[in-house]
C-alpha positions as CSV (number, residue, x, y, z in Angstrom):
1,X,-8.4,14.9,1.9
2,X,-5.2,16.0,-0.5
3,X,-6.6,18.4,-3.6
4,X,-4.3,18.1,-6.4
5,X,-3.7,20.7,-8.8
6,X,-2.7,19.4,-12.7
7,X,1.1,19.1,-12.2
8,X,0.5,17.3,-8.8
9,X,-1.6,15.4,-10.7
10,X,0.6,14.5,-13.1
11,X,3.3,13.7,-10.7
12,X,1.1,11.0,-8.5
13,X,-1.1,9.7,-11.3
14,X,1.2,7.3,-12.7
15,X,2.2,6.5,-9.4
16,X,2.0,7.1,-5.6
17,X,-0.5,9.7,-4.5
18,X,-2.7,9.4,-1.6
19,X,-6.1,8.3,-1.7
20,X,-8.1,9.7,1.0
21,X,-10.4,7.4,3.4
22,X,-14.2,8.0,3.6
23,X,-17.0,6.6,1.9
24,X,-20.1,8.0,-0.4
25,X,-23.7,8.1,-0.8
26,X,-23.9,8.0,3.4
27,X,-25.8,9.8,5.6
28,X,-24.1,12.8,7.1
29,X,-25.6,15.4,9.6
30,X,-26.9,16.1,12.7
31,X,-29.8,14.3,12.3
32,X,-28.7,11.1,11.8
33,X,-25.9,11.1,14.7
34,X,-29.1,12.3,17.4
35,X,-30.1,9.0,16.3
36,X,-27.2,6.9,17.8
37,X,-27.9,8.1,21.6
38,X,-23.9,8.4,23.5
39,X,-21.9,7.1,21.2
40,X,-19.1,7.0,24.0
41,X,-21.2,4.4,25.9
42,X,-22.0,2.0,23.4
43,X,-18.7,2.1,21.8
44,X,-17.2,1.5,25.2
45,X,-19.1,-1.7,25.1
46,X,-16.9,-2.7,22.6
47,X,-13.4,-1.7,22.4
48,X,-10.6,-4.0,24.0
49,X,-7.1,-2.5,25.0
50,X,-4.9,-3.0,22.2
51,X,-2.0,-3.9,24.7
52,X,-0.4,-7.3,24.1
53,X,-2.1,-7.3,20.3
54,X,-3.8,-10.5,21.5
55,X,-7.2,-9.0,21.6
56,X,-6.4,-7.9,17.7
57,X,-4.9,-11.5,16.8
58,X,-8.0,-13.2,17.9
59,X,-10.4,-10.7,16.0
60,X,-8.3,-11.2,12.5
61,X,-9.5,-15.0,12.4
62,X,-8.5,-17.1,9.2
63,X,-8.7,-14.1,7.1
64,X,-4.9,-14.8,4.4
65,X,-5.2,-11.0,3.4
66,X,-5.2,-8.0,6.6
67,X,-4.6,-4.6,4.7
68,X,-3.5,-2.8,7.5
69,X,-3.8,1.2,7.1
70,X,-2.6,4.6,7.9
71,X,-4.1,7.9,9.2
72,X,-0.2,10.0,7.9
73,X,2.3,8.3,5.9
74,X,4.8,9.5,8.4
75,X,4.3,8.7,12.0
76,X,6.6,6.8,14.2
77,X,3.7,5.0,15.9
78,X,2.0,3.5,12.6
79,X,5.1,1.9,11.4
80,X,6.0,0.3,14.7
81,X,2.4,-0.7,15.0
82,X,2.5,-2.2,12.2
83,X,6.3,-4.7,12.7
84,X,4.5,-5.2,16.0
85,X,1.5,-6.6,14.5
86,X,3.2,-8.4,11.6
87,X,5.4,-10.5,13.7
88,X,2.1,-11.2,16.6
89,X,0.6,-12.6,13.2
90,X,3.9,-14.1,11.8
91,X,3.7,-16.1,15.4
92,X,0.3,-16.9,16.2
93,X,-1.4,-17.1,12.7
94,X,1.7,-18.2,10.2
95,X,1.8,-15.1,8.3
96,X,4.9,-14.8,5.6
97,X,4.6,-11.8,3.5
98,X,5.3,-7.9,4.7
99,X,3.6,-6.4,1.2
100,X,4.2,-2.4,1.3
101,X,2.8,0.4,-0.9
102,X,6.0,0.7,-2.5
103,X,7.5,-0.6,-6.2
104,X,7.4,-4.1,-7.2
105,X,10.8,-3.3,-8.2
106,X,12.2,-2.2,-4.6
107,X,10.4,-5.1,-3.5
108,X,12.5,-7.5,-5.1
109,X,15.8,-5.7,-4.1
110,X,14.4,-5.8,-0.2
111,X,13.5,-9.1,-0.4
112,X,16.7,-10.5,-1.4
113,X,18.2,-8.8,1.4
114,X,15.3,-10.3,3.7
115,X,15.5,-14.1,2.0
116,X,19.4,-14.3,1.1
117,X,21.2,-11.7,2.9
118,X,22.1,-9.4,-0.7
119,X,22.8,-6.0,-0.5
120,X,22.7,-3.3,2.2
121,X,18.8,-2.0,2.6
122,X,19.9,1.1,4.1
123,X,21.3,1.8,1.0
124,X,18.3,0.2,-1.0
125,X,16.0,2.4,1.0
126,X,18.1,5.3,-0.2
127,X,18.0,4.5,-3.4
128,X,14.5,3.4,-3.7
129,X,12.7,5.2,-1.9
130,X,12.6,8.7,-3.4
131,X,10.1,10.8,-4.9
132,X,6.2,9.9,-4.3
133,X,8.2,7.3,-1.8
134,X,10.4,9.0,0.6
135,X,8.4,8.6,3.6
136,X,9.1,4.7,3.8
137,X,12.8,6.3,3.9
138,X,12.7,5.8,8.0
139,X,14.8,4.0,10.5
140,X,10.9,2.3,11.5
141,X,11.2,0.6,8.2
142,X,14.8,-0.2,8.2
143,X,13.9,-1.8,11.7
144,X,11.4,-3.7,10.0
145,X,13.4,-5.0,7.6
146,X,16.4,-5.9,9.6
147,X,14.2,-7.6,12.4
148,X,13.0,-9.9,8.6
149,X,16.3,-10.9,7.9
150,X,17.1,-11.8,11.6
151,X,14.7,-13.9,11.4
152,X,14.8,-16.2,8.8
153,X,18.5,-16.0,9.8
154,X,17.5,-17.9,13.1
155,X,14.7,-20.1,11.5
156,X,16.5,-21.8,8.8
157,X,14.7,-24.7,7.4
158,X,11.3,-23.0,8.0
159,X,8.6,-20.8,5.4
160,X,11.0,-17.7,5.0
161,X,9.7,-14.1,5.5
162,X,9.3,-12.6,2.1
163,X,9.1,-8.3,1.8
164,X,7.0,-7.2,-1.7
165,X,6.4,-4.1,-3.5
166,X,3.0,-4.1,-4.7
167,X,2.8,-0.5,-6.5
168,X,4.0,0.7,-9.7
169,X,5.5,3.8,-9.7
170,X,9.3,2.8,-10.9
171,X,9.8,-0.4,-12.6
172,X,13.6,-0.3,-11.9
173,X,16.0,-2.9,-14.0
174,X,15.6,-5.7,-11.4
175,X,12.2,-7.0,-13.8
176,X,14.1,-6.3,-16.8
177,X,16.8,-8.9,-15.5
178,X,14.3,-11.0,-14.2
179,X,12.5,-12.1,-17.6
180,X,15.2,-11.5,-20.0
181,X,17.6,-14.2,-18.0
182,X,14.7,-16.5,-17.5
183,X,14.3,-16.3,-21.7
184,X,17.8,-16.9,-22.0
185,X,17.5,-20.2,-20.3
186,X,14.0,-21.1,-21.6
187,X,13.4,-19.5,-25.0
188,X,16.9,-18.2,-26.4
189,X,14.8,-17.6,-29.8
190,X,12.9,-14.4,-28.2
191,X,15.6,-12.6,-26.6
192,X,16.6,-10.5,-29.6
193,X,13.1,-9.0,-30.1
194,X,12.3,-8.4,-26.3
195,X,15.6,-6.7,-25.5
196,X,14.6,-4.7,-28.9
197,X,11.2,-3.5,-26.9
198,X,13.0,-2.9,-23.9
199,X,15.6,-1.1,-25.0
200,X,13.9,2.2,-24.3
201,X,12.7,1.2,-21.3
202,X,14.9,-0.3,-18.6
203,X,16.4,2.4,-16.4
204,X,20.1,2.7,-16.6
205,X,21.8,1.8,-13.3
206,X,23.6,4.8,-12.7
207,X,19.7,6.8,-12.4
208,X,18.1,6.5,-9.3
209,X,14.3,6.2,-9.0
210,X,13.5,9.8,-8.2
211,X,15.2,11.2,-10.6
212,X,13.8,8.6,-13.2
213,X,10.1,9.3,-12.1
214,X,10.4,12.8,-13.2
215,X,12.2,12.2,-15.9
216,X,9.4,9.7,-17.7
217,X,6.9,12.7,-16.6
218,X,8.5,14.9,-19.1
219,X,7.5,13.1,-21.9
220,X,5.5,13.8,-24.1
221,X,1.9,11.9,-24.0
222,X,2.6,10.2,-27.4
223,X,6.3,8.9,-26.0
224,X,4.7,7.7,-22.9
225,X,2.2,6.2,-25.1
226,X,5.2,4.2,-27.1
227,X,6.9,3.4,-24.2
228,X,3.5,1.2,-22.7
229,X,2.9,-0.3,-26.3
230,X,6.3,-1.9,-25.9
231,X,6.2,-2.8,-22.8
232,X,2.6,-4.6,-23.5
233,X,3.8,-6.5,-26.6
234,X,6.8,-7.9,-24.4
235,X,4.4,-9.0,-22.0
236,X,2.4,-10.3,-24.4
237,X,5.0,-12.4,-26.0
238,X,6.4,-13.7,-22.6
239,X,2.8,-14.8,-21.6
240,X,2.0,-16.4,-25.0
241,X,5.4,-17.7,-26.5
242,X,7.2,-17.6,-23.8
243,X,6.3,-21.1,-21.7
244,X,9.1,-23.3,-21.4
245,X,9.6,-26.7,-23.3
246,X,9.8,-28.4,-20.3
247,X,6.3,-28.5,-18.3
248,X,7.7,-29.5,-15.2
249,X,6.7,-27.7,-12.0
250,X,9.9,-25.5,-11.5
251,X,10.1,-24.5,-15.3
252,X,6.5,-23.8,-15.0
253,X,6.9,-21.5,-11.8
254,X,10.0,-20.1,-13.6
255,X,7.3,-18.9,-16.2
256,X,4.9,-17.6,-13.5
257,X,7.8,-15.4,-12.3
258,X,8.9,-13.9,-15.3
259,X,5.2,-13.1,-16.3
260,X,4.7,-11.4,-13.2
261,X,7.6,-9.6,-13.5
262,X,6.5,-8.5,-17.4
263,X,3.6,-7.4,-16.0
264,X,5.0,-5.3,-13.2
265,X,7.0,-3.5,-16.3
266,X,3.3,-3.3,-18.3
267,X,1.6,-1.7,-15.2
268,X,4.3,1.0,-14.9
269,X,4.8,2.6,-18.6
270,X,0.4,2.0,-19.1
271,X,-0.2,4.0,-15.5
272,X,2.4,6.5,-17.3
273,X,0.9,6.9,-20.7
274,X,-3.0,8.0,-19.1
275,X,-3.7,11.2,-20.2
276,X,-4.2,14.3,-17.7
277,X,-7.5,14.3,-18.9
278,X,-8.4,10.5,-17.4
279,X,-6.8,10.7,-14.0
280,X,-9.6,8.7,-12.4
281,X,-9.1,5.9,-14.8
282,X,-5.6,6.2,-13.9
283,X,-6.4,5.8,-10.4
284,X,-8.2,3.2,-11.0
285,X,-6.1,1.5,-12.6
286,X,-3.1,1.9,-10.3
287,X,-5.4,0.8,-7.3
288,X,-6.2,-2.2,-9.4
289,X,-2.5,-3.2,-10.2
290,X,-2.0,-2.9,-6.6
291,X,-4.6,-5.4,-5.4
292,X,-3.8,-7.9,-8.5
293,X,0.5,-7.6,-7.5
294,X,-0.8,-8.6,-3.7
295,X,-3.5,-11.3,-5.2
296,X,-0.9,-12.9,-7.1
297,X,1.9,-13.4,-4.6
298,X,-0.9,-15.2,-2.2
299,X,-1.3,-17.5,-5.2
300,X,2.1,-18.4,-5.7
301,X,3.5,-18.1,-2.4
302,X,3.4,-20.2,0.9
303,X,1.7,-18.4,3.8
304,X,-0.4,-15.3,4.3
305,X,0.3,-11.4,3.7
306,X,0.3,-8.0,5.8
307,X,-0.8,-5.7,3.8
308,X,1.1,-2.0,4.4
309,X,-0.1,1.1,2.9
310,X,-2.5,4.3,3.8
311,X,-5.8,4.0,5.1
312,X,-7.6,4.8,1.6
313,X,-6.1,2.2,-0.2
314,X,-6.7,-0.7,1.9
315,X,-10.3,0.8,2.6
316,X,-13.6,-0.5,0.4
317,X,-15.2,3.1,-0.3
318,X,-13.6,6.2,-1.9
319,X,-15.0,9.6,-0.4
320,X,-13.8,10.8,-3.6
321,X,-14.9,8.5,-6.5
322,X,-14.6,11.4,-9.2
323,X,-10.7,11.3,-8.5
324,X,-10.0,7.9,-6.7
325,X,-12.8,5.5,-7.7
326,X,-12.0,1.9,-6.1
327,X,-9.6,1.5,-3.9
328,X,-7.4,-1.5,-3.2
329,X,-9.4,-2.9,-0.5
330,X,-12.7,-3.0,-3.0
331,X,-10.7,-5.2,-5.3
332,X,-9.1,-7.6,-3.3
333,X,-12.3,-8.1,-1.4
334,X,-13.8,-8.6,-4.9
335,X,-11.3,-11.5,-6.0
336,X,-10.9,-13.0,-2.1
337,X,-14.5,-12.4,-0.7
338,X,-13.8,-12.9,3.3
339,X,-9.9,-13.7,2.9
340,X,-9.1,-10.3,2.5
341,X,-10.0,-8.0,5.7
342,X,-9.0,-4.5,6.7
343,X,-7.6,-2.0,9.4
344,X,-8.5,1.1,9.7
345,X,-6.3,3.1,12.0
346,X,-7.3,7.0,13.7
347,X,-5.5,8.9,16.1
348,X,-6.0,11.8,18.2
349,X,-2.7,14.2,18.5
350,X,0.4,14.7,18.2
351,X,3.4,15.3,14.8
352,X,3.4,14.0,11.3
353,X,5.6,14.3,8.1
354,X,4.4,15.7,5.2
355,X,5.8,17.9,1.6
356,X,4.5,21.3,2.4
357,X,3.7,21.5,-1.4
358,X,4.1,19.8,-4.7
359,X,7.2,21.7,-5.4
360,X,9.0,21.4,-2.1
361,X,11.5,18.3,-2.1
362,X,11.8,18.6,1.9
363,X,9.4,17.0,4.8
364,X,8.4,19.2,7.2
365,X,6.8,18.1,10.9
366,X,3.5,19.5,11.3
367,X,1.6,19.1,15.0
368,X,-2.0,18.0,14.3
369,X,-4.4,18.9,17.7
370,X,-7.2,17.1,18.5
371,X,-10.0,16.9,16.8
372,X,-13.0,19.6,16.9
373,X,-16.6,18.4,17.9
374,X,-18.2,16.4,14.9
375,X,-14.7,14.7,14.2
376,X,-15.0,11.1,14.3
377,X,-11.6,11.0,16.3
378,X,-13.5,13.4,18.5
379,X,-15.6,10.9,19.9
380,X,-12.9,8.0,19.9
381,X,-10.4,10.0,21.9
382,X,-13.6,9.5,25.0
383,X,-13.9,5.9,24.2
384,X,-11.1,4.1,26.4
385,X,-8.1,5.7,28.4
386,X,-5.4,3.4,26.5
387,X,-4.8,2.9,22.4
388,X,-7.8,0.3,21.8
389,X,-9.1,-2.0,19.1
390,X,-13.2,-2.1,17.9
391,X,-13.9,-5.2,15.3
392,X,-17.1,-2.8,14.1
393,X,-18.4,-6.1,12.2
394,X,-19.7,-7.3,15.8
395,X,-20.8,-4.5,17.4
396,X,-24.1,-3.8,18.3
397,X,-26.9,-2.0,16.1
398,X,-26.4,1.2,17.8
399,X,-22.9,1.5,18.2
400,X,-23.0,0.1,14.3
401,X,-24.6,3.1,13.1
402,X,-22.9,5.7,15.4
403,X,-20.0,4.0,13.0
404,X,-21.9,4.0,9.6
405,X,-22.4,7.8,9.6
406,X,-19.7,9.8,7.3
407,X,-17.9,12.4,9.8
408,X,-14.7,14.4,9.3
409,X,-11.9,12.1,9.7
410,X,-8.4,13.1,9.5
411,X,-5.9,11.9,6.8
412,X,-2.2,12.8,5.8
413,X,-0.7,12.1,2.9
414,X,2.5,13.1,0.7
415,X,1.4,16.4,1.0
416,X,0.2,18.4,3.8
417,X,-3.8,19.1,4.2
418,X,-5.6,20.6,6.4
419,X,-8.9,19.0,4.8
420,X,-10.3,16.0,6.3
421,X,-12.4,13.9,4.3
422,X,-16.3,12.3,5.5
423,X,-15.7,8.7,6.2
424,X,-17.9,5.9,7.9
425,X,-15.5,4.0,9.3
426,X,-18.2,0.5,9.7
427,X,-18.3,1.1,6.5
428,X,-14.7,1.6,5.0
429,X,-13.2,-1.5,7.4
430,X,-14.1,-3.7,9.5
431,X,-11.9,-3.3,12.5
432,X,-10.6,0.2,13.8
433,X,-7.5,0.4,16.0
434,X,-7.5,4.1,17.7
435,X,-4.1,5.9,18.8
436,X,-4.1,8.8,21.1
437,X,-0.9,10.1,20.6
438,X,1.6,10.1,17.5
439,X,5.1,11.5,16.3
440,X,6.8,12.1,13.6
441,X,8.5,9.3,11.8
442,X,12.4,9.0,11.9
443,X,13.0,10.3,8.7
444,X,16.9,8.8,7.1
């Protein structure tokens, strides 16, 4: 699991971070794993090649949610593994929605490339992602992205592909533009006094997000603290005085948008303005905004979601619940019940980017080797010859607790760690896909 000292705190408390997959209040210990017989066996019973995905496809049922995690937020295999399984579920289970751990804000700017053709995403991706996010920065993702575009180029007519941001770390001028035109064309008489509230807040063009994310950092507490009361009474006023005249369907919708979009603004300068002092809360309440940002695009939106992000976000336990107390998987589980499932995803060996520090700037490559006895990944690497998938909420009950006992489990991050957090993986997700070998991401 990543430690963080108080600057590195301060840095990934208002926004990216890396929550660390595992689980508390679990048996650990030899005596509880004597209890599962050979794990090998029984969990050979059940694991399927993962090969054509189909095996995967079938095992995700009618769920409208699948978070889909990570084991390093920089491995070439994760991020094809995930396209590959977005467009098996885009085909065979009319999924819509790529959502990524990544700002609402850069969201919007990749999805009008991916919708309407706008803009260059290499050059988004540049731009965007920086800072806490410069390992989506990869030619996997600008595959991704491309592959999006091509096809709602070739399926015109038909429920378009739609990329979202669901984090908060830079709210970018795109929201800004979003509800201040739709009150220009709704409710002329409250433009004055939300441009007056925003004024200190929208990001001038010319500053790019990483740059911007330090900057806000180096306010003071009570500035941050003035910069989230704004941005709450804007919000505020959009939701409450801001409906249109009209109440047809379209204005309506127009209103839903530019709500969501005030809020995406609120959940940026309030994640900001948490003290040092309350960076669980701050956690917590970034996890929160996450799951709520994904929630309300299923609402409003045709079709069903990928989920993209690390494997302790989309996860239901925290190993860690002094620092990282709910993750994004608890909550949308909470609002969806059984429309929200998860992936957890292990591998054995092989390269991963990661900062070597909080105050180095520049990835570094860093081999990981397998996994010493009393790793969980040290019992999947024996399980099955080829990269496999286990649906642990079938399994049987001894294979089940072989998988509810917390074990090291390894997890990369922004950062580089050699600490590997306890997780029970039956009880952090409820299907595990195992990789045997990994690289390093194509960094751009």
């Amino acid at each position: 699991m990543n430690r963080y000292t108080p600057d590195r705190r301060r840095l990934l408390g208002a926004a990216a971070g890396t929550i660390a997959t595992g689980l508390i209040g679990v048996p650990t210990g030899p005596a509880h794993a004597a209890a599962s017989g050979d794990p090998v066996a029984t969990l050979r019973r059940h694991a399927n090649p993962l090969g054509d995905l189909s095996n995967l496809v079938r095992v995700v049922g009618d769920a409208r949610i699948v978070g889909l995690g990570e084991a390093s937020h920089s491995a070439h295999e994760f991020f094809t593994l995930k396209q590959n399984i977005f467009e098996r579920l885009v085909a065979a289970k009319g999924f819509t929605t790529f959502v990524l751990e990544a700002s609402w804000h850069t969201g919007l700017l990749l999805d009008d490339y991916v919708v309407n053709g706008v803009g260059d995403p290499a050059q988004i991706m540049r731009e965007e992602f920086q800072g806490q996010y410069i390992f989506w920065n990869t030619q996997e993702y600008l595959d991704l992205i491309t592959w999006m575009r091509r096809y709602n180029t070739d399926r015109r007519g038909q429920h378009a592909l739609r990329f979202v941001g669901n984090d908060l770390g830079y709210p970018g001028p795109r929201p800004f533009e979003e509800v201040l035109g739709y009150l220009r064309r709704h409710r002329p008489e409250l433009v004055a006094r939300i441009e007056a509230l925003y004024s200190s807040l929208r990001p001038a063009a010319a500053v790019q997000a990483g740059p911007w994310m330090g900057h806000q950092l180096t306010k003071t507490l009570e500035a941050r603290q003035v910069d989230a009361d704004h941005a709450t009474t804007a919000l505020s006023l959009v939701q409450d005085h801001g409906r249109p005249i009209r109440a047809d369907h379209r204005d309506s919708r127009a209103h839903a948008w530019a709500v969501q979009n005030a809020v995406a603004i609120g959940q940026s300068f309030t994640a900001y303005a948490f003290p040092d002092t309350q960076f669980s809360e701050r956690m917590r309440f970034r996890d929160r905004a996450m799951a709520d940002n994904t929630a309300w695009w299923l609402n409003h939106h045709h079709g069903k979601i990928l989920l993209a992000s690390n494997n302790g976000h989309v996860a239901y336990t925290s190993d860690d619940p002094t620092e990282f107390p709910q993750p994004v998987g608890y909550f949308l589980r909470e609002q969806l019940g059984p429309d929200y499932i998860n992936i957890g995803v292990t591998f054995g060996r092989g390269t991963v980017n990661a900062l070597p520090d909080f105050f180095t700037e520049q990835p570094q490559t860093y081999t990981v080797t397998p996994a010493p006895p009393g790793h969980n990944e040290h019992t999947l690497e024996q399980v099955h010859r080829h990269d496999y998938v286990l649906d642990m909420r079938t399994v049987r009950p001894a294979a089940r607790e072989w998988l509810g006992i917390a074990r090291p489990t390894r997890s990369y991050g922004l950062y580089w760690s050699t600490d590997d957090p306890l997780t029970a993986l039956a009880r952090s997700y409820d299907i595990l896909i195992h990789l045997h070998d990994v690289r390093a991401a194509h960094l751009r």
